[in-house]
Structure formats: C-alpha cells, structure tokens
C-alpha positions as CSV (number, residue, x, y, z in Angstrom):
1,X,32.2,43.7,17.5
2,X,34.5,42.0,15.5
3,X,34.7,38.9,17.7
4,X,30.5,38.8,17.4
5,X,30.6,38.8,13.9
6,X,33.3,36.1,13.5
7,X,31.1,34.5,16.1
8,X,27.6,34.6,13.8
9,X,29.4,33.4,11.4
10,X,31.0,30.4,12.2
11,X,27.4,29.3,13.9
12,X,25.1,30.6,10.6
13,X,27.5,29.0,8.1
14,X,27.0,25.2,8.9
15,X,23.3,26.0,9.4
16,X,22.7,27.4,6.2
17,X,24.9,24.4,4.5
18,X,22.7,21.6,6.4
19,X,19.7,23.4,5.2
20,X,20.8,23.5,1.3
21,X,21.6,19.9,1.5
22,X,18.3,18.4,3.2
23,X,16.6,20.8,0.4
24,X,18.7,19.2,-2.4
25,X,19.1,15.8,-0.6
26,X,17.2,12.7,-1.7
27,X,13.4,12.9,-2.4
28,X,11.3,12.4,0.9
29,X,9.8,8.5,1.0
30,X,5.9,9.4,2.4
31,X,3.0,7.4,2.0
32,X,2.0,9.2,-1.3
33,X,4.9,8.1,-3.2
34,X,5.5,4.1,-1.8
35,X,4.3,1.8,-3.4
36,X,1.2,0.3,-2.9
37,X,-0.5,-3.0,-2.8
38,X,-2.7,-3.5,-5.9
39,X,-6.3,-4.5,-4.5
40,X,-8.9,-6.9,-6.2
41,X,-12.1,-6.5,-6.4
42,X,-14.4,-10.4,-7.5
43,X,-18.2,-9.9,-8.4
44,X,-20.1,-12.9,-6.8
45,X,-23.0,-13.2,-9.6
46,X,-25.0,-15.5,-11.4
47,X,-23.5,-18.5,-9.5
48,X,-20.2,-17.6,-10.1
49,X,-17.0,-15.4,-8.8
50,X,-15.5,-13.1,-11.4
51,X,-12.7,-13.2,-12.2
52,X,-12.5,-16.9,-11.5
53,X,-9.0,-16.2,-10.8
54,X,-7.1,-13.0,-9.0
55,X,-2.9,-12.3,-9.4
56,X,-2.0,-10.1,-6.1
57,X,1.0,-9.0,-4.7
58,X,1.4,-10.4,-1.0
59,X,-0.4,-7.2,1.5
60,X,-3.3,-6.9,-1.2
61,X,-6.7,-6.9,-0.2
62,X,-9.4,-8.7,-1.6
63,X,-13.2,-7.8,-2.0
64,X,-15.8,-9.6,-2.6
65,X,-19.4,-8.4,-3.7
66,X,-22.5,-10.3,-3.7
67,X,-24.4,-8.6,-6.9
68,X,-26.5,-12.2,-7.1
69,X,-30.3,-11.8,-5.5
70,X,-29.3,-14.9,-3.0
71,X,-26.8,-15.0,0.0
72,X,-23.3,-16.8,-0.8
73,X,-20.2,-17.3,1.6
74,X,-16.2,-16.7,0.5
75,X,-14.8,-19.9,2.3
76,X,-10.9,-21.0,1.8
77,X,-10.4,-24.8,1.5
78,X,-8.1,-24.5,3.8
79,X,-9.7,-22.3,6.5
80,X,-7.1,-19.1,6.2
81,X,-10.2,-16.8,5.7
82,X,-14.6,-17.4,6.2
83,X,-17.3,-15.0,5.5
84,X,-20.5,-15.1,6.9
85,X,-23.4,-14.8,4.2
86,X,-23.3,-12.2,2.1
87,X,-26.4,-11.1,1.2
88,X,-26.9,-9.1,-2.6
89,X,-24.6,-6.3,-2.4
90,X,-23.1,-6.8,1.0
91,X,-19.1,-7.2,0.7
92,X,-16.3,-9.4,2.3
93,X,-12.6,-8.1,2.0
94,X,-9.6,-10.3,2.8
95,X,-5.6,-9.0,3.0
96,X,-3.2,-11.7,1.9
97,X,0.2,-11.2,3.8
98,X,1.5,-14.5,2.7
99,X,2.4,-15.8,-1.1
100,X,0.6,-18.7,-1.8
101,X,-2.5,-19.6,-3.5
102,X,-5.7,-19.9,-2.0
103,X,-8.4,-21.7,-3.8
104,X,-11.9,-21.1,-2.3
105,X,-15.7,-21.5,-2.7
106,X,-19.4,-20.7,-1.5
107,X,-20.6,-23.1,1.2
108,X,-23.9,-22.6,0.0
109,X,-23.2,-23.2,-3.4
110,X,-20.1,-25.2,-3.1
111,X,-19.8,-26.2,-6.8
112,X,-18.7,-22.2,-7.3
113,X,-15.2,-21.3,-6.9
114,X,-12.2,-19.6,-7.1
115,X,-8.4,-18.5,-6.7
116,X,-6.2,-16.1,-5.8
117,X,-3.0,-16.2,-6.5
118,X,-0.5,-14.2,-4.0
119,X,3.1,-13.1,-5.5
C-alpha cells in the first residue's frame, strides 16, 4: 500500500501545483478586456457632415447617417471607400486599417465635406 500512496503522491503533487499557478498566474487576455477600436459616428444633415472632422485609431469604423430629407453619397477623393446614395436615415460604415487621412465629400452635393483622420 505503501508503494500506492508514494505513487499518488508524486502524480497529485505537480497537478495540484500547475493548477495553483494558472489560478494565480497572469490575468486571461479575452475579448472583453482588449482594447478596442473607438468607432465614429458623422450625421449627414442640413448639407453638411458632423463633425466636419473625425480622430480614429487605425481598425476604427466609421458611420455615416443620412438624417437630411435628400439622398447624399460618402465618396473619398482618393477612391479608398464609395457609398451608394444614402437616402434619410439609411447608414454607410467604413473601417480604416491604415493611418492616414482621408478627406471626402458628397457626389451629389460635392461642395460638402469632410475628414478623418486615422492614428
């Protein structure tokens, strides 16, 4: 019996230490505590985009919303994203992955603009 018990132990005593330390290890990285893009949201109203101008970090996503009674468009000047018309209260969302900025308007309107800025 004697050889069982030495036996038991030997095998239930590393066990129990790896168990301790992944309990008292380093806090667990999950999607809940990572840190996040911070999204934008731009109102498209009265003939304008508001904020005129957005500060993102690079993998944030964009919205726009049409809150104006006529269609607009979200068109970069140079071509990295296009909506089709947005009609009033239809949306258009954009994710930067690349720092830059990326001045844009309304091909409908094209004397409204904007910017965002990607850090």
């Amino acid at each position: 019996m004697r050889k069982n018990n030495l036996w038991f132990a030997s095998l239930a005593v590393p066990v129990i230490v790896a168990v301790l330390l992944l309990l008292a290890g380093s806090p667990k990285v999950n999607a809940n505590n990572q840190p996040s893009a911070a999204n934008a949201e731009v109102k498209i109203d009265n003939f304008s985009f508001g904020p005129q101008t957005v500060k993102v970090p690079v993998g944030a996503t964009v919205t726009w919303t049409n809150r104006d009674d006529i269609p607009h468009t979200v068109v970069s000047t140079d071509g990295v994203f296009k909506s089709k018309v947005r009609d009033t209260d239809e949306k258009f969302s954009f994710t930067f992955t690349k720092a830059g900025t990326y001045s844009y308007y309304c091909s409908v309107h094209p004397k409204m603009t904007g910017q965002i800025m990607v850090q």
